[in-house]
N, C-alpha and C positions, 0 to 999 in steps of 0.2 A: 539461600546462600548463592550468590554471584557465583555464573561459570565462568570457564576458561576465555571466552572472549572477551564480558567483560572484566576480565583481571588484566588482559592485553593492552584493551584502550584505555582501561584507569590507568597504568601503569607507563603510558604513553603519554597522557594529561600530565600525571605525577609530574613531569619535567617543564611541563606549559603551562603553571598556573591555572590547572584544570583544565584546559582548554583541548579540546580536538579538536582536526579537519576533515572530511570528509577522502582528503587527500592520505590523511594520515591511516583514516581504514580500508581505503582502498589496497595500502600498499599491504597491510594483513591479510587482504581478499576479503572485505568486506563490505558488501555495498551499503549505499546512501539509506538504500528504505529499512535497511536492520538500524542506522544511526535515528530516524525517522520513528521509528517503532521505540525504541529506546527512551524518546523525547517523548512520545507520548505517554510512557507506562509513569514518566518524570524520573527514570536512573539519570537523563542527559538535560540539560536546558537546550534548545535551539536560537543560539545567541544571532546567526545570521548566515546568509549563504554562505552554505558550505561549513561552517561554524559552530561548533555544538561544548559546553561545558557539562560536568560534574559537578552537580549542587553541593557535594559533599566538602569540597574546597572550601575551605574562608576566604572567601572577597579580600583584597590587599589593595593598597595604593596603588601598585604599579600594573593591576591586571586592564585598564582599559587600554595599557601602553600595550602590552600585549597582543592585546586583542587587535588594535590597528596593524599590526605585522602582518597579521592571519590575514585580514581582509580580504586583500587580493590575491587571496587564493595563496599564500606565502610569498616570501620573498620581498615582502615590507622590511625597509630599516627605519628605525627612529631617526630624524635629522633637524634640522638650520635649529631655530627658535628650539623646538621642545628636546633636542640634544643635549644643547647648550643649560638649560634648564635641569633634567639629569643629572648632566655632567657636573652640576653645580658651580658652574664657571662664571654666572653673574645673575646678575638678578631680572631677569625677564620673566615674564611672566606670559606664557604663550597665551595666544586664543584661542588655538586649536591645536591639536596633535600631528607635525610632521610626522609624513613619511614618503621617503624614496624610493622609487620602483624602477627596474632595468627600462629605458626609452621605447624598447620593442614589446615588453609588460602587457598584455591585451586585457582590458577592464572593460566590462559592456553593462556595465550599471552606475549611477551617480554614488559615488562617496560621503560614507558618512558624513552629517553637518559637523563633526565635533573633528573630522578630519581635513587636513589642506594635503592636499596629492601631488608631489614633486616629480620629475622624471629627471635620471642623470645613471649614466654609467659607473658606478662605483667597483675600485681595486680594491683588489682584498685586502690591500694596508689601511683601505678608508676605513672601513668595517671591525667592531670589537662589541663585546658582549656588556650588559648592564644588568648584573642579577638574572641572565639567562635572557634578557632581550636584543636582539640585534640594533644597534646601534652606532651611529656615524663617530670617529675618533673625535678628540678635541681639534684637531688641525682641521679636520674637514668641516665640525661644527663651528668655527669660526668662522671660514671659508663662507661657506652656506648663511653665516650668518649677515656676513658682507654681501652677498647676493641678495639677501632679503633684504638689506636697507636698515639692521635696528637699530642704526643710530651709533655713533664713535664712542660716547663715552661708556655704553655695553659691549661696545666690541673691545675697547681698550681694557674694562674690566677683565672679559674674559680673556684676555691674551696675559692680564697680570697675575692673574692664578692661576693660568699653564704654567707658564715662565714658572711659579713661586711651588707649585708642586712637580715639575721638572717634565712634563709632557708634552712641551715642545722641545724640537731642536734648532738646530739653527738654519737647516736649509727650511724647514717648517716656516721661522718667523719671515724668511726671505720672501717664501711665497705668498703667508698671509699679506708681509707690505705689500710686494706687487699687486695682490688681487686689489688693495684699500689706496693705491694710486690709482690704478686701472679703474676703480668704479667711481674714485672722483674724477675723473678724468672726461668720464662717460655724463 
């Protein structure tokens, strides 16, 4: 029978599509080489720095989206392309997994291949949740999607299923035109 700690970190996973961080047992007081010991008896998978899962979870579509948050160490958002994607706002089909990290963010390893790594100051109004994943709004994932270049008649899709399920406003579409002047412009 599992003790009390792990009933802590399962129950911390619970919320993370099994996932813990190493940040996440620290804040229990628990260090790395108890997650480490864990990983090897196999209660934890060691999925990557700092990174560790619960085999007991079912695998789900949306946990590699997850897992890219974790990365760096937290504080990953889903954005541009794979947002938009999510969001179900048009039909792209990313190649890899945005995600945004605060511009000061310190990463001292290469990123996953299956990962594209964004840097941008994001307001708390960019920011909203996808089945418990951090995730960039539709206005910003538009925005971001204009910065990346997908192409107008992806960006205009996705602006016609804001518009049609009501999650832009109007100062919203103002600024998505300006940003879709300003980048042809550029």
């Amino acid at each position: 029978m599992p003790g009390p700690l792990y009933t802590r970190l399962f129950e911390i996973a619970a919320g993370q599509y099994g996932y813990l961080t190493a940040d996440d047992a620290h804040e229990l007081g628990v260090p790395v080489t108890r997650l480490n010991t864990m990983a090897a008896r196999g209660a934890l998978v060691h999925v990557s720095r700092g990174v560790y899962r619960f085999p007991l979870f079912p695998s789900g579509p949306l946990d590699q989206y997850f897992e890219m948050t974790l990365w760096p160490r937290g504080g990953g958002v889903i954005s541009h392309a794979t947002a938009l994607d999510l969001h179900e706002l048009c039909d792209v089909n990313p190649e890899k997994i945005d995600v945004t990290v605060r511009p000061a963010h310190r990463i001292t390893r290469e990123p996953p291949p299956v990962m594209r790594l964004h840097r941008r100051t994001l307001d708390d109004d960019d920011v909203t949740w996808h089945e418990g994943i951090p995730i960039v709004t539709p206005k910003r994932a538009i925005l971001d999607g204009i910065e990346q270049h997908l192409g107008s008649e992806l960006i205009d899709q996705a602006i016609d299923t804001a518009k049609t399920r009501g999650v832009l406003r109007r100062r919203d579409l103002a600024e998505i035109n300006d940003a879709r002047h300003d980048a042809l412009a550029a």
